[in-house]
C-alpha positions as CSV (number, residue, x, y, z in Angstrom):
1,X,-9.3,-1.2,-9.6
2,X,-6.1,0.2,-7.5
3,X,-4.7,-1.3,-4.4
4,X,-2.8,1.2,-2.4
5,X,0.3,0.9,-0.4
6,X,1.0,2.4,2.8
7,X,2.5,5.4,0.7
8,X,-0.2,5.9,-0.9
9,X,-2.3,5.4,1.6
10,X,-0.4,8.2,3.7
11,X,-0.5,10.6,0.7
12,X,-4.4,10.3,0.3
13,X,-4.7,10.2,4.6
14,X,-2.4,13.8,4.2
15,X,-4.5,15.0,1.0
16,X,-1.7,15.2,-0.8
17,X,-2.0,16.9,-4.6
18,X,-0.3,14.6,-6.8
19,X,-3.0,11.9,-5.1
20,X,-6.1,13.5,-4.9
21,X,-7.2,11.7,-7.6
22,X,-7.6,8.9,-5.6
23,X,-9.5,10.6,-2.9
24,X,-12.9,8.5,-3.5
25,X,-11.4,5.4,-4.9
26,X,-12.5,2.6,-3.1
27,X,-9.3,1.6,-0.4
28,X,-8.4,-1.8,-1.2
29,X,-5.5,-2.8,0.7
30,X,-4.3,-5.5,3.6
31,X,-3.9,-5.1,7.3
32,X,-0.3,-5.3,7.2
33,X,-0.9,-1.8,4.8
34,X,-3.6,-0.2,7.6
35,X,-1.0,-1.1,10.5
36,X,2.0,0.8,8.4
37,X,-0.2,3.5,7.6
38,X,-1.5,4.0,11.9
39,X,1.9,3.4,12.9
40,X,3.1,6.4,10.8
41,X,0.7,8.7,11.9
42,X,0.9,7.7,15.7
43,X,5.0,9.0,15.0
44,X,3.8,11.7,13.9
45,X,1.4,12.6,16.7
46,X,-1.7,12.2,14.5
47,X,-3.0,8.9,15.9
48,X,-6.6,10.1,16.9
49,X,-6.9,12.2,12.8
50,X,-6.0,8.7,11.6
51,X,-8.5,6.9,13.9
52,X,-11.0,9.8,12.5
53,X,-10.2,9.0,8.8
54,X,-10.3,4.8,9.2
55,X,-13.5,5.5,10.8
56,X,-15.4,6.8,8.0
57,X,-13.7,5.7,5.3
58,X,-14.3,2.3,3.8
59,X,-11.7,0.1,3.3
60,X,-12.1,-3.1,1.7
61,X,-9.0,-5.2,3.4
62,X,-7.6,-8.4,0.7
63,X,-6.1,-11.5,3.0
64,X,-2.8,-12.1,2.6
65,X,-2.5,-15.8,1.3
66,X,-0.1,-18.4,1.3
67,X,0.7,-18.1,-2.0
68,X,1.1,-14.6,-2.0
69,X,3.2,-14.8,0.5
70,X,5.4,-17.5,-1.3
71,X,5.6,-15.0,-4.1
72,X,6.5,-12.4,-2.4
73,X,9.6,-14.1,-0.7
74,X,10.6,-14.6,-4.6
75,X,10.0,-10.9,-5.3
76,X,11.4,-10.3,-2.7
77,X,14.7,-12.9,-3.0
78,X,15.3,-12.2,-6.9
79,X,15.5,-8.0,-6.1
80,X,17.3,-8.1,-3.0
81,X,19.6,-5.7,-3.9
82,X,16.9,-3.0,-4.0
83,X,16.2,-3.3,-0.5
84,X,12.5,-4.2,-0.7
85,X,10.6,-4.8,2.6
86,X,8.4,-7.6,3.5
87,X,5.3,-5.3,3.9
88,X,5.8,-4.1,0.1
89,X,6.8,-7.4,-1.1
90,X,3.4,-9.0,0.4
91,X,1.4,-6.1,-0.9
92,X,2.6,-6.0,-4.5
93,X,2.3,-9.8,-4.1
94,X,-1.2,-9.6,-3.1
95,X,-2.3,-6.6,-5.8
96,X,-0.7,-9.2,-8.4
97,X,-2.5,-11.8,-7.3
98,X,-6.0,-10.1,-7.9
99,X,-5.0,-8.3,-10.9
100,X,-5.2,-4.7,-9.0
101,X,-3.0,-2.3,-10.1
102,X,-0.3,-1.1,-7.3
103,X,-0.4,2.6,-6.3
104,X,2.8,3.6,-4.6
105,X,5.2,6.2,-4.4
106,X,8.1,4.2,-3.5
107,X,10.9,4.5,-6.0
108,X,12.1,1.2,-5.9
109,X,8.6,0.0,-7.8
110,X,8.6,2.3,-10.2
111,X,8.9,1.1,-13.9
112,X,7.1,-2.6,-12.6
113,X,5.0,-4.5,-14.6
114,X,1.3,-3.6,-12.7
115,X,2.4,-0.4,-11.0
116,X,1.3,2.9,-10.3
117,X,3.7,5.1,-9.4
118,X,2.8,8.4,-8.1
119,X,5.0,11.1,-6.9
């Protein structure tokens, strides 16, 4: 099972080639993730195809627990040179946590222990 990052989620919302793969995978992220993801598309001026998309798609949202957010201020803390935000720390956190692997085209995650990484 994959848990997808606002990246990923914005490649599969644009129907992106390197992530069509993923186009009827079940969506399994967080809110934090879903709130990335509208935000970047109401920048963009595509607010009501995002609305469209979340609308008939299904996404299965994970809570973000305490202890996932404990470990992802360690994550976090120990690579704080790489510039990580909170909203990918939580996420990887969380994806860790349930033994999902992470689906991201960040940079900064590729090469981790339970990462996808997708250009």
């Amino acid at each position: 099972m994959h848990f997808f990052d606002s990246y990923a989620l914005i490649e599969i919302l644009r129907g992106s080639p390197s992530y069509r793969t993923y186009s009827d995978a079940p969506l399994v992220t967080t809110a934090l993730n879903l709130c990335e993801t509208y935000y970047f598309f109401l920048r963009e001026g595509k607010g009501p195809e995002f609305m469209a998309f979340y609308q008939k798609a299904s996404f299965e949202l994970l809570q973000v627990t305490a202890d996932a957010a404990l470990e992802a201020a360690r994550f976090r803390h120990a690579r704080r040179k790489q510039n990580f935000s909170y909203a990918d720390s939580v996420s990887y956190a969380v994806a860790r946590s349930k033994g999902l692997t992470f689906v991201t085209g960040d940079k900064e995650f590729k090469g981790l222990e339970g990462v996808e990484w997708v250009p």
